[in-house]
C-alpha positions as CSV (number, residue, x, y, z in Angstrom):
1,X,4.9,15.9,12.7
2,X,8.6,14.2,11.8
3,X,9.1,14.8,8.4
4,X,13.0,14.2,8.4
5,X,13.6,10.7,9.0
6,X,11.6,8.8,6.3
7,X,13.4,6.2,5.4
8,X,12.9,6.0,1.2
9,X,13.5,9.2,-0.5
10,X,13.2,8.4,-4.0
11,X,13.0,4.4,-6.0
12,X,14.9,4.3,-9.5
13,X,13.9,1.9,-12.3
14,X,17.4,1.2,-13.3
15,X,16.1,0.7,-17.2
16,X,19.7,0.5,-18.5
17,X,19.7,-2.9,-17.2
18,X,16.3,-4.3,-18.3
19,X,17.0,-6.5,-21.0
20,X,13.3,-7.1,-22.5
21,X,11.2,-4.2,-21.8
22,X,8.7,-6.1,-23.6
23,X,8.1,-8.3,-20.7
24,X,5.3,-8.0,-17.4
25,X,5.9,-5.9,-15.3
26,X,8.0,-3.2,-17.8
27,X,5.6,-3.4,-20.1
28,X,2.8,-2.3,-18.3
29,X,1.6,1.3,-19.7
30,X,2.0,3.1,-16.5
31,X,5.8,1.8,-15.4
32,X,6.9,2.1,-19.1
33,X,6.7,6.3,-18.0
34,X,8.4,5.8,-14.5
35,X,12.3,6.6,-13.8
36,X,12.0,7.5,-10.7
37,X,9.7,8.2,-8.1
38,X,10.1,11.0,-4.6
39,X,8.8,10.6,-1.4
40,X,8.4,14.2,0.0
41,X,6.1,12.9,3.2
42,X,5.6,10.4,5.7
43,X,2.4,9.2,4.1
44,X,2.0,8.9,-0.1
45,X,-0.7,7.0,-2.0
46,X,-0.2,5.6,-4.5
47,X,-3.7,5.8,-6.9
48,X,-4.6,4.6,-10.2
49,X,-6.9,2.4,-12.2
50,X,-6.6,-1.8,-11.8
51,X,-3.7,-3.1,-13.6
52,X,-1.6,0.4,-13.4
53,X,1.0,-1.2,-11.4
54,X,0.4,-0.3,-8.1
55,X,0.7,-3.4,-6.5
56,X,3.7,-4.5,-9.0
57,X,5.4,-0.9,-7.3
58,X,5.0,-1.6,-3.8
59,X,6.1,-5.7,-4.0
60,X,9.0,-4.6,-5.9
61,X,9.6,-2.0,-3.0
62,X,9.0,-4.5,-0.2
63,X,10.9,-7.1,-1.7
64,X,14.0,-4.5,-2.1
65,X,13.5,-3.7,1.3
66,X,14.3,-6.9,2.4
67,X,10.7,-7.5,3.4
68,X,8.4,-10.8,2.3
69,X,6.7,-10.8,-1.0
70,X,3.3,-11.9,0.2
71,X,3.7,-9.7,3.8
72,X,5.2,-9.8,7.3
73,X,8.1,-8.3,8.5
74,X,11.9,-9.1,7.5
75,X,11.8,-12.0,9.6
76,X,9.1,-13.4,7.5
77,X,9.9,-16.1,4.4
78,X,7.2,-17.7,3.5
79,X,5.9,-18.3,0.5
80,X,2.7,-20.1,-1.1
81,X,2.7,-19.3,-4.6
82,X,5.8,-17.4,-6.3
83,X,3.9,-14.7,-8.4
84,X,5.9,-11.7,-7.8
85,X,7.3,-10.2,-10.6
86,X,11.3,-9.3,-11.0
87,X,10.9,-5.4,-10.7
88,X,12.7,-5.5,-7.4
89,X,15.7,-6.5,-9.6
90,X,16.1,-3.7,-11.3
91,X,15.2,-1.3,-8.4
92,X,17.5,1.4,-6.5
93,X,16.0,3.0,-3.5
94,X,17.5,5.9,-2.1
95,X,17.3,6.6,1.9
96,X,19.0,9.5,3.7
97,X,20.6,6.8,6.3
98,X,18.1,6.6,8.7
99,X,17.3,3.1,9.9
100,X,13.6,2.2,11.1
101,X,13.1,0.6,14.3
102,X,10.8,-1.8,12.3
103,X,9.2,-2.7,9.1
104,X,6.3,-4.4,7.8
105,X,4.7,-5.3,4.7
106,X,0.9,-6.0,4.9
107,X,-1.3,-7.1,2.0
108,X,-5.3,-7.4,2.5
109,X,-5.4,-10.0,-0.3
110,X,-2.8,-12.5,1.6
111,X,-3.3,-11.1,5.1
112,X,-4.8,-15.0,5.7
113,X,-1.6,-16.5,4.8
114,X,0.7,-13.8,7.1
115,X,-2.3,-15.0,10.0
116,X,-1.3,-18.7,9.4
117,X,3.0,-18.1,9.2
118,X,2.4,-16.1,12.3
119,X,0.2,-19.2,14.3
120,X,2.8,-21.9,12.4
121,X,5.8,-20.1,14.1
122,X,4.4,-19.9,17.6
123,X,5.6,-16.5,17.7
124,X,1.9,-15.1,18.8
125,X,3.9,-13.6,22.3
126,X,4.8,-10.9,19.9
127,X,1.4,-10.2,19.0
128,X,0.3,-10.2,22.8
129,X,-1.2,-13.4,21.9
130,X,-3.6,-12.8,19.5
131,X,-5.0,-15.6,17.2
132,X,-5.6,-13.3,13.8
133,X,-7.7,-16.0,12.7
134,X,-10.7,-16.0,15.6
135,X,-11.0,-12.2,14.3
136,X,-13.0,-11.0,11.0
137,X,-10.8,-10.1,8.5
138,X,-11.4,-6.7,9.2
139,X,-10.6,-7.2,13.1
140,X,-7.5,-8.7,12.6
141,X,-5.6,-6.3,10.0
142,X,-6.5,-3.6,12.6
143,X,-5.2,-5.4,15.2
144,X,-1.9,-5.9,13.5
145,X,-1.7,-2.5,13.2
146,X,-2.0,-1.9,17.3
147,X,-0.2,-4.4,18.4
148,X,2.9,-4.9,15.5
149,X,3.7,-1.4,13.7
150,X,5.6,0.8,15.9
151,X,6.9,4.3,16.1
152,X,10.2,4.8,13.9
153,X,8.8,2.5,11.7
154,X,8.3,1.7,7.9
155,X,5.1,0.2,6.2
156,X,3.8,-0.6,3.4
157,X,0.1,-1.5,2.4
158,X,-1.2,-2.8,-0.2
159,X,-5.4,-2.0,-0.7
160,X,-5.9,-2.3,3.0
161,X,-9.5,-0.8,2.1
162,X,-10.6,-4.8,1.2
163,X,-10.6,-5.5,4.4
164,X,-11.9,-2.4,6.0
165,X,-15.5,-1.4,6.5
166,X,-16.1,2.5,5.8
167,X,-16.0,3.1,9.2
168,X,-12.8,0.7,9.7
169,X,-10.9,2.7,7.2
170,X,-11.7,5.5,9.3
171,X,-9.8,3.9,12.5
172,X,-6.8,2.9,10.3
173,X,-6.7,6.5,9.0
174,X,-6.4,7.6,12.5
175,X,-3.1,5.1,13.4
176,X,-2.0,6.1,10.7
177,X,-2.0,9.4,11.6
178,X,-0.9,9.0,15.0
179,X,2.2,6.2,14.0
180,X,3.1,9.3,11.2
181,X,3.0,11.9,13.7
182,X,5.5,9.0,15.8
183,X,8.0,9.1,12.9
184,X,6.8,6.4,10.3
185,X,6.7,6.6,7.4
186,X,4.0,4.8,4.8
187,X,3.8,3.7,1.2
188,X,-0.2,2.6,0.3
189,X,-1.9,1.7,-2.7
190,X,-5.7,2.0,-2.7
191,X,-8.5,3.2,-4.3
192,X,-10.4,4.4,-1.0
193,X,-11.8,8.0,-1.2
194,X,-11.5,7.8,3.1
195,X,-8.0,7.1,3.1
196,X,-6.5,9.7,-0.2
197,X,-8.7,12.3,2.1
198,X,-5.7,12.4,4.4
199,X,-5.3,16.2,5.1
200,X,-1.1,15.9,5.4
201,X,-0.7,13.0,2.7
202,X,0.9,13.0,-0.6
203,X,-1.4,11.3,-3.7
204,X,0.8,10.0,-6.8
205,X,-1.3,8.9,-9.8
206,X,-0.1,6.8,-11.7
207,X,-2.4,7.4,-14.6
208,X,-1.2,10.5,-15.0
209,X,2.7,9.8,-15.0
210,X,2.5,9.9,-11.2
211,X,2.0,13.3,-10.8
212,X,0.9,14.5,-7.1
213,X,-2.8,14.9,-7.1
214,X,-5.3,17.4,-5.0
215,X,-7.6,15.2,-3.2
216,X,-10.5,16.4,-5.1
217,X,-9.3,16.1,-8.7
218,X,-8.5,12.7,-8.0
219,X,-10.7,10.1,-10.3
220,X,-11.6,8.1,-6.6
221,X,-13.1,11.1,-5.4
222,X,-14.8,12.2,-8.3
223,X,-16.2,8.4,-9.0
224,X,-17.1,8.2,-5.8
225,X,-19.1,11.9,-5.8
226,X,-20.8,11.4,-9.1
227,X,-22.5,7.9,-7.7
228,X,-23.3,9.0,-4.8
229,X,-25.2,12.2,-5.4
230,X,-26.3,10.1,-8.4
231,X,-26.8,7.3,-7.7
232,X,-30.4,6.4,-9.2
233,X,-29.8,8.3,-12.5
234,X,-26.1,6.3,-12.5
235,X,-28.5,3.3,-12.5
236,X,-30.7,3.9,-15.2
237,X,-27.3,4.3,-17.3
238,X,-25.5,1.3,-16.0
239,X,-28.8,-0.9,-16.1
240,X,-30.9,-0.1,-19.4
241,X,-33.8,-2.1,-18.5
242,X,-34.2,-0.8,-15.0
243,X,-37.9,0.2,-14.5
């Protein structure tokens, strides 16, 4: 696998130049404890409970990276609500020079509205002429992945799991592997126990000051363990009355 040519290193919060650290995102609980974070791998998660500031990370990221706030590519400017937050501003991120043959930001929760930018441009010849929106939502962010990310390439995704069956987390796990073992290199958020299981991944929590993680102390795995060899006791604790 090419490990030398991802593209981001390391991001800096630049916090000498925030002016109101009481103020979304900085004053989230999780980003109050971030200076900087190190990519060591071609793949990293990036884990942690809801409101952690995982998504608020890898906007700020894309956004730096001259990429579209709610997803696409660079060449991508679309916008249909403004609700990204100014973290990007205050961002530094370090590369070692190399320059990826393409990038992509892809978002399950506004995957619909990269669908319609892509129809509303006519530019469906690069996406060998695929209309995303005839697919289930599932169908069509795997088929993004086939036909748009290439080798040499940066991504970034954002909870792709939404969109994904168990069994469609499993296919994206294995581009994934193959486009890493091609030279890309990936940034995710997620809280799926398929995708963290990644045997040559990197997991960051960010509850716990984004420390790397072992697959199996992670909270997602051990959630997901406890209900499932549980799951009828679990039930008579989260339902009371059950009979």
């Amino acid at each position: 696998m090419k490990t030398n040519n991802l593209f981001i290193t390391k991001i800096k919060i630049n916090w000498e130049e925030v002016l109101n650290k009481d103020e979304y995102p900085f004053n989230i609980e999780t980003i109050k404890n971030i200076k900087e974070i190190n990519f060591k791998k071609n793949v990293t998660f990036l884990i942690g409970e809801n409101g952690a500031g995982k998504s608020s990370i890898l906007e700020a990221i894309a956004i730096k990276y001259g990429l579209n706030p709610e997803g696409g590519s660079s060449n991508f400017n679309f916008s249909t609500y403004d609700s990204y937050s100014n973290l990007h501003e205050y961002l530094t991120l370090i590369t070692n020079g190399n320059i990826p043959r393409t990038k992509y930001f892809l978002r399950a929760e506004s995957f619909y509205n990269v669908a319609s930018n892509i129809n509303s441009l006519n530019i469906n010849d690069y996406y060998k002429g695929v209309n995303f929106h005839n697919c289930s939502h599932g169908e069509a962010f795997l088929e993004l992945v086939k036909i748009r990310f290439y080798e040499n390439g940066f991504y970034i995704l954002d909870e792709p799991e939404a969109a994904l069956s168990p069994i469609k987390q499993m296919s994206l796990l294995c581009l994934i592997n193959d486009l890493a073992n091609k030279g890309c290199q990936f940034i995710i958020a997620t809280h799926s126990p398929i995708l963290i299981s990644y045997y040559n991944g990197e997991i960051l929590d960010l509850d716990n000051n984004l420390k790397e993680a072992e697959y199996k102390d992670t909270n997602i795995y051990k959630t997901y363990e406890l209900f499932l060899n549980n799951y009828e006791s679990m039930q008579e604790k989260l339902f009371e009355n059950i009979e």
